[in-house]
N, C-alpha and C positions, 0 to 999 in steps of 0.2 A: 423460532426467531433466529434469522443468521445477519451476524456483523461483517461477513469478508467478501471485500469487492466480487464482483464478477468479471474478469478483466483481462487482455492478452492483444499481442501487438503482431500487425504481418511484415514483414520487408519491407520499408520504403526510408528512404531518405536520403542523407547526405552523408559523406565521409566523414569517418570520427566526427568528435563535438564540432559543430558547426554555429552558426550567428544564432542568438536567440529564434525560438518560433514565437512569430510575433502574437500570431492566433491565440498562442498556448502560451504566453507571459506569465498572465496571471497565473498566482498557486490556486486558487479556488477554481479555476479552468481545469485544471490537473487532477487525475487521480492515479497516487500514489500504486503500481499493481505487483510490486519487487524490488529486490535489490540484487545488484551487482554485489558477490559477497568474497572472491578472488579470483585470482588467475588459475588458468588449467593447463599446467603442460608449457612447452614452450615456444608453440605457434602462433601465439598470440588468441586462444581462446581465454575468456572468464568463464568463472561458476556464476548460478543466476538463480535466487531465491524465489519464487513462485507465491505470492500473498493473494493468488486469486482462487475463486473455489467453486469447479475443480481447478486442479494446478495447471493444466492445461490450459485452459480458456487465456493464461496468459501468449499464446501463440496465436489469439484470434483477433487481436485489438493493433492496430498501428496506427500510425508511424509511433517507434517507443521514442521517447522523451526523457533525458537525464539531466539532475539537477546536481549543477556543477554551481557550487556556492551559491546558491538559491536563484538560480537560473534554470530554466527549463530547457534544453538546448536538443532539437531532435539529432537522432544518429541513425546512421544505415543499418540495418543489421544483416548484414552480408550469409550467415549460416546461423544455424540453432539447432539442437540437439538434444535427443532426452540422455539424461546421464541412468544406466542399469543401475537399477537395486537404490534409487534416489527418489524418494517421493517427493514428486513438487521440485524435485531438481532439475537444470537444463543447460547446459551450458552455450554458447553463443561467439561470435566474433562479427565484430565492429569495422565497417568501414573497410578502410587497406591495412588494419592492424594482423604483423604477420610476425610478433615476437612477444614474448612472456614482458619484457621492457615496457613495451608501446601498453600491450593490456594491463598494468599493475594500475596507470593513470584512472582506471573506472573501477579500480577496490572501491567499493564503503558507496556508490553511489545511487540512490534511488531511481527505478524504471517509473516513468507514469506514462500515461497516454490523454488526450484530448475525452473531457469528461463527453464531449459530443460524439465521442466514438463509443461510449458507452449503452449497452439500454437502460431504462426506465428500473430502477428497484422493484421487486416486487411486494407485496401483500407481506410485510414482519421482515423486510430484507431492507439492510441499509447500509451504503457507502463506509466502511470505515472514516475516511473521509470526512462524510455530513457528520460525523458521532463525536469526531476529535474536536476539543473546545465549547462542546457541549457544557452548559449545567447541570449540576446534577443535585436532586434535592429527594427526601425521604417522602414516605405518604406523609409524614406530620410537616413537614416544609421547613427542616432541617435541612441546611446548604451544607454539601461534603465536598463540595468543588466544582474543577472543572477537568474534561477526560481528556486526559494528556494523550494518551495514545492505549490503543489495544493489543492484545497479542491471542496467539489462538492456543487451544490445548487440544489435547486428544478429545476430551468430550465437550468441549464449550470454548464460545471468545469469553478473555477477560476485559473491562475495564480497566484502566489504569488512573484515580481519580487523585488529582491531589489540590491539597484546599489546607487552611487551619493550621498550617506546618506541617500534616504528614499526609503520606500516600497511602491510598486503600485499594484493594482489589477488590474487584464488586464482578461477578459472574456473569456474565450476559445471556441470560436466559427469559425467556417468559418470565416463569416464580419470581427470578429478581428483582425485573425489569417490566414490569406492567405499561408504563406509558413513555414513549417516543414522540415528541413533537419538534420533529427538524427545523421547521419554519421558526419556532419559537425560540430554538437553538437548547432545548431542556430536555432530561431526561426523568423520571421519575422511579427512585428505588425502592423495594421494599428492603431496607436492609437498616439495622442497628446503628447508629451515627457511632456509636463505642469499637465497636469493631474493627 
């Protein structure tokens, strides 16, 4: 069972953040494949967090998409780069951006791309994406919430469920996780509500 996109974007587009892409508005059009996580140096390159898996496939997917206060706004990506001894790392420059100044403006910013540039999930494989906002209920149909967001670990995705006033981490595995119904927007846990 794997939770993390399959995701990666080629060169195209427009200088720095440009007008909305109208295609790509909507957030449910988008999927989330990275983040812009700082600047590199002082040529105007960023560092670029890699959420797809493998981490490359984020170089496979375009035009990237940044959401700039819940705006999806496409941007050029002029170079990219694997950063040595950086897993999942890459760093990148935007547009005519050619100083550590201009790149500070896309710290903290999400990559997505047009879920149509995406393929098809496979057979136990699913969108982080589709997963966030989910409900989530035990086999006895104990509601623990809903899945705010995931994160990955060395051996497993987590859940991140929160409901009832507190937050739970629930593992995303098979054992855990017996049933997925996207359509339905629910997820089904084997897991302790006490927990």
């Amino acid at each position: 069972m794997q939770a993390r996109p399959k995701a990666t974007p080629r060169s195209k587009g427009g200088a720095g953040p440009a007008a909305p892409v109208e295609a790509s508005a909507d957030a449910a059009e988008v999927v989330v494949v990275g983040r812009v996580t700082s600047v590199f140096g002082i040529k105007g390159w960023v560092k670029v967090a890699s959420f797809t898996e493998p981490a490359e496939n984020l170089l496979d997917y375009g035009p990237w998409l940044l959401n700039e206060r819940g705006v999806w706004r496409e941007v050029e990506v002029t170079e990219v780069a694997r950063r040595s001894g950086r897993k999942g790392g890459f760093i990148a420059r935007f547009g005519d951006c050619r100083d550590r100044d201009a790149a500070a403006r896309f710290t903290g910013l999400d990559i997505g791309v047009a879920r149509s540039e995406l393929p098809e999930a496979g057979e136990g494989e699913y969108y982080w994406s589709d997963l966030t906002g989910c409900r989530v209920r035990t086999m006895d149909g104990v509601d623990l919430g809903v899945i705010e967001r995931l994160f990955a670990t060395g051996s497993n995705d987590v859940m991140v469920v929160k409901g009832e006033g507190r937050e739970r981490l629930v593992p995303f595995t098979a054992e855990a996780v017996p049933s997925v119904d996207i359509a339905a927007g629910e997820v089904i846990v084997d897991w302790d509500p006490d927990f």
